[in-house]
Structure formats: structure tokens, C-alpha cells
C-alpha positions in Angstrom: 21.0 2.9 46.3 23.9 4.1 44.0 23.3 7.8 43.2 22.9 9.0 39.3 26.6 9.9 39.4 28.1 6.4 40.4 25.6 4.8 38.3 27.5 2.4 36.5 26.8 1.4 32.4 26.6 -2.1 31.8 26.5 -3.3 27.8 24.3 -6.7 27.8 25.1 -8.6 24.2 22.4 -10.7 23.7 20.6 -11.8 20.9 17.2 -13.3 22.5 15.1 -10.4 22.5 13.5 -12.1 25.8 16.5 -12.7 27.8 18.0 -9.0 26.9 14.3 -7.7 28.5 14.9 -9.5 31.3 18.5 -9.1 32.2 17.7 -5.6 31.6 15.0 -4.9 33.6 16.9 -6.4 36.9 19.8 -4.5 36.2 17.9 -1.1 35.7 15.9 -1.9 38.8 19.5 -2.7 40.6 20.1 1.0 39.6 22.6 0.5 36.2 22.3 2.1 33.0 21.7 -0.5 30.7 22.1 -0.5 27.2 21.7 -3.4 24.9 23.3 -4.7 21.6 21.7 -8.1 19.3 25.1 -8.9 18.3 29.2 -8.8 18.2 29.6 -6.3 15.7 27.2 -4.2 16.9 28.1 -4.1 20.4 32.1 -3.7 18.9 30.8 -0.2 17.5 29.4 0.7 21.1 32.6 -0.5 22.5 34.4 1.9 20.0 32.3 4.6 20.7 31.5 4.6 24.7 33.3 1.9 27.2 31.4 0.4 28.9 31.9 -0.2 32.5 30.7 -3.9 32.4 29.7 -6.6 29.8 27.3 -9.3 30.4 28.1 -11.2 27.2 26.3 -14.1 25.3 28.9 -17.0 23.7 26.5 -17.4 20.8 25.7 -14.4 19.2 25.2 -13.6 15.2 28.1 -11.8 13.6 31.0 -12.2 15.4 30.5 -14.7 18.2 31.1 -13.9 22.0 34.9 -16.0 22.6 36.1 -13.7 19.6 34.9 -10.6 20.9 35.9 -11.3 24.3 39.6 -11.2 22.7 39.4 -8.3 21.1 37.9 -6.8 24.1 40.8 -8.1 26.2 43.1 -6.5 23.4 41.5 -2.9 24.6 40.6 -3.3 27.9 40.0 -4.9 31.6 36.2 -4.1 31.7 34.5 -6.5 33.9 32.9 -9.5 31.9 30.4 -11.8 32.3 29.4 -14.6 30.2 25.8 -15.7 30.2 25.1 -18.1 28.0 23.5 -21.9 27.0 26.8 -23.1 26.5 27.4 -25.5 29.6 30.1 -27.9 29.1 32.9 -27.4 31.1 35.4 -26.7 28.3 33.1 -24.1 27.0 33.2 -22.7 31.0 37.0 -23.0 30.7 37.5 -21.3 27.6 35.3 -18.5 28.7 37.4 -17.8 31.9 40.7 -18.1 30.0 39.4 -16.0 27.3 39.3 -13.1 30.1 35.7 -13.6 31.5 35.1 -12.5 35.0 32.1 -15.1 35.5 30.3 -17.6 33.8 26.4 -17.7 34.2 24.7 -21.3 32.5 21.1 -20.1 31.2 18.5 -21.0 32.4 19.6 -18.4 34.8 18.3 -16.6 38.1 18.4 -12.7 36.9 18.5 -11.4 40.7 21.8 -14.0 41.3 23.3 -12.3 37.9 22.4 -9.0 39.7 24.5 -10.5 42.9 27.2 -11.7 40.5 27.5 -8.1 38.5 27.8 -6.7 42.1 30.3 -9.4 43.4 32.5 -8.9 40.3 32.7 -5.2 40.9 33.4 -5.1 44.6 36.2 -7.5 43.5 37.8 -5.2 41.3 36.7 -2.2 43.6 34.5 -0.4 40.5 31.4 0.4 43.2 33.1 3.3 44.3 30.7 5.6 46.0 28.0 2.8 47.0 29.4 1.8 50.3 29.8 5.3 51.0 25.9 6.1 50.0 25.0 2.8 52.5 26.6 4.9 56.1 
């Protein structure tokens, strides 16, 4: 279990109500702080105000759409990405990944393998500091 002060804060950007419930529920239970924005403008003023430390980020979103704010997330900073979204075709997978994504996730999804992927993603860039450490 990670302890309140390596809790990490992950900004989901999704715009189906259901999916953000869901994604956030597993992450909370995974121990995260979650929070949650409906779209890319919104979640750009979170950004401005608070960084997160990871982005689970839908392609499709109202306002400005997920490849777009992607890039001008990239522009500010390396914070882990992941891209869940309906969007399957491997060009959109492509794009994504070149675009600075971490991951890709296809919905319909498995919420405990995102878990497993958020956790993967930030072993790989060594941002669960403290977590191993709370495991001996």
C-alpha cells in the first residue's frame, strides 16, 4: 500500500460520465488521488493550476480533443500519459504514441489491467518512489 505521502495524483479526462466512475474507482481503490475533468479545456485549467503526476487521457473529448492536448501537454511537461480511448485503428494507436503517449488502452477496457498499466508506466519512469520501500 502506498502511504498518504507518496500517494500519487492522477487527472483522468473523460467525458463518459460511466467510464470516468469506473476508472476512478479502481484507481482510488489502487490508492491514487483521482481527480476528474469532462473535457480538454477543462482539464488544460487543472493542468495550469496543479500538475498532475499522471494522465489517463480520452482521444475524443468535447472542446479541445485529446491528440491536441497531448501536444500542448508535451510542450510543458513529461507527465506520464495514457490514452484510453474507442479509437482502435492502428494509425490512431500510432499517432497517439508519437504524439508523446506512454500507453495506449482500446475501450472496451479491463479497469484492474489499466491499474497494472498506470503502475507499469511509473515503475518505468521510476515515479513510485517510496512503494517498494513500504513493500520490505
Amino acid at each position: 500500500m502506498i502511504s498518504i505521502m507518496n500517494t500519487k495524483n492522477i487527472l483522468v479526462v473523460e467525458d463518459e460520465a460511466s467510464i470516468a466512475e469506473v476508472v476512478s474507482l479502481y484507481l482510488k481503490r489502487a490508492g491514487f488521488t483521482v481527480q476528474v475533468a469532462s473535457d480538454g479545456k477543462l482539464a488544460m485549467g487543472m493542468i495550469e493550476r496543479q500538475m498532475p503526476d499522471f494522465v489517463i487521457l480520452d482521444l475524443m473529448l468535447p472542446e479541445v480533443d485529446g491528440l491536441s492536448l497531448t501536444r500542448w501537454l508535451r510542450d510543458r511537461s513529461d507527465v506520464p500519459i495514457i490514452m484510453l480511448t474507442a479509437r482502435r485503428e492502428e494509425i490512431d494507436r500510432i499517432a497517439g504514441l508519437e504524439m508523446g503517449a506512454d500507453d495506449y488502452v482500446v475501450k472496451p477496457f479491463s479497469p484492474q489491467e489499466l491499474v497494472s498499466r498506470v503502475r507499469a508506466v511509473m515503475r518505468r519512469l521510476g515515479r513510485e518512489q517510496g512503494e517498494a520501500e513500504n513493500e520490505r
